[in-house]
N, C-alpha and C positions, 0 to 999 in steps of 0.2 A: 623604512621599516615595512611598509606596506607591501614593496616589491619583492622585498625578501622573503615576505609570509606566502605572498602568493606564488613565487617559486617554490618554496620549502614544498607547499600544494599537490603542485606540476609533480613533483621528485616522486611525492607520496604515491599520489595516482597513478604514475607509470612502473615503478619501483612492485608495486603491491599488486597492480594490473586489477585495478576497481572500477575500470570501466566495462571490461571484460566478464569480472564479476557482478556488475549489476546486469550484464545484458542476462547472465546465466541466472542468475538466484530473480531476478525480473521475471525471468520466463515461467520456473517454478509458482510463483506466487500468481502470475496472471493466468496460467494451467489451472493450480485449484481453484483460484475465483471463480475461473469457469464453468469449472465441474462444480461447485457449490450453483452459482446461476441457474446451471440444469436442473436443478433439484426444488430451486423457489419462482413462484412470480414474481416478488417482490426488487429483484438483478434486473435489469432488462438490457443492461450490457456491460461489458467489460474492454476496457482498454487502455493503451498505454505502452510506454515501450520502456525497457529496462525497470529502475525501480519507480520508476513515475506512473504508479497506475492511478486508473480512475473507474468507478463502479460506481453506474448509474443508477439509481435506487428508484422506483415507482410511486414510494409514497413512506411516509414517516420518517425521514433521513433524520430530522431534529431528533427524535428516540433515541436511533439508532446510536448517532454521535452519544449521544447523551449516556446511554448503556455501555457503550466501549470507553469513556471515557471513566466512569463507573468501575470496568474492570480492570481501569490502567493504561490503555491505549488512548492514544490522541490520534484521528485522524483528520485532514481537513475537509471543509464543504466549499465546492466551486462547482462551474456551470451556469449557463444561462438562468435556470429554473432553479439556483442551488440545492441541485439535488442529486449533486453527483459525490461520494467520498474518494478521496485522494488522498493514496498512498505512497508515502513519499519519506520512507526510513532513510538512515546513514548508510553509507553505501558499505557500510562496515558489517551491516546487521545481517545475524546470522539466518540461516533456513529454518531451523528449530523454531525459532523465534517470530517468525514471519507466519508459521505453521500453526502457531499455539494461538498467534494472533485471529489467524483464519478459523479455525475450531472456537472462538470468542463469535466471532460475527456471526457463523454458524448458531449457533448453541442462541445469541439474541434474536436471529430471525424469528428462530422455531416459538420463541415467548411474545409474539407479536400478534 
């Protein structure tokens, strides 16, 4: 059963080209990060490849999480210093989506 799930998988991913589409809708979201970054001290980097980012935070990341999670978002916390959020949607997840998220993160920095 298990091999069949994980074939069924395989079909989906290449069938739908979601690998392709995380590298695309990945790049989007690590674009605006970055232009969000330029704009605060608080980013002191961004990276990550497809939808696997990670955004290194300076300071208050516990808030941070705290307030996105507040507005509905779950991000996670990893790094050495855990203090990096990691972004790591369905590979399904649209750009609108990813955007409203990013205008969230946005909009908590500005109240810190």
């Amino acid at each position: 059963m298990t091999a069949q799930a994980g074939l069924k998988f395989l079909e989906i991913l290449q069938r739908d080209r979601l690998a392709a589409r995380s590298e695309q809708v990945g790049g989007q979201l690590k674009d605006r990060l970055m232009r969000l970054a330029e704009k605060t001290d608080i980013i002191s980097n961004v990276r990550g490849l497809g939808l696997m980012i990670g955004v290194e935070i300076a300071e208050r990341t516990d808030l941070i999480l705290e307030r996105m999670k507040d507005s509905g978002y779950l991000l996670g916390k990893t790094g050495p210093g855990r203090n990096v959020l990691t972004w790591m949607p369905p590979l399904i997840v649209g750009i609108d989506e990813l955007m409203e998220a990013v205008d969230t993160v946005e909009t908590v920095l500005k109240t810190l």
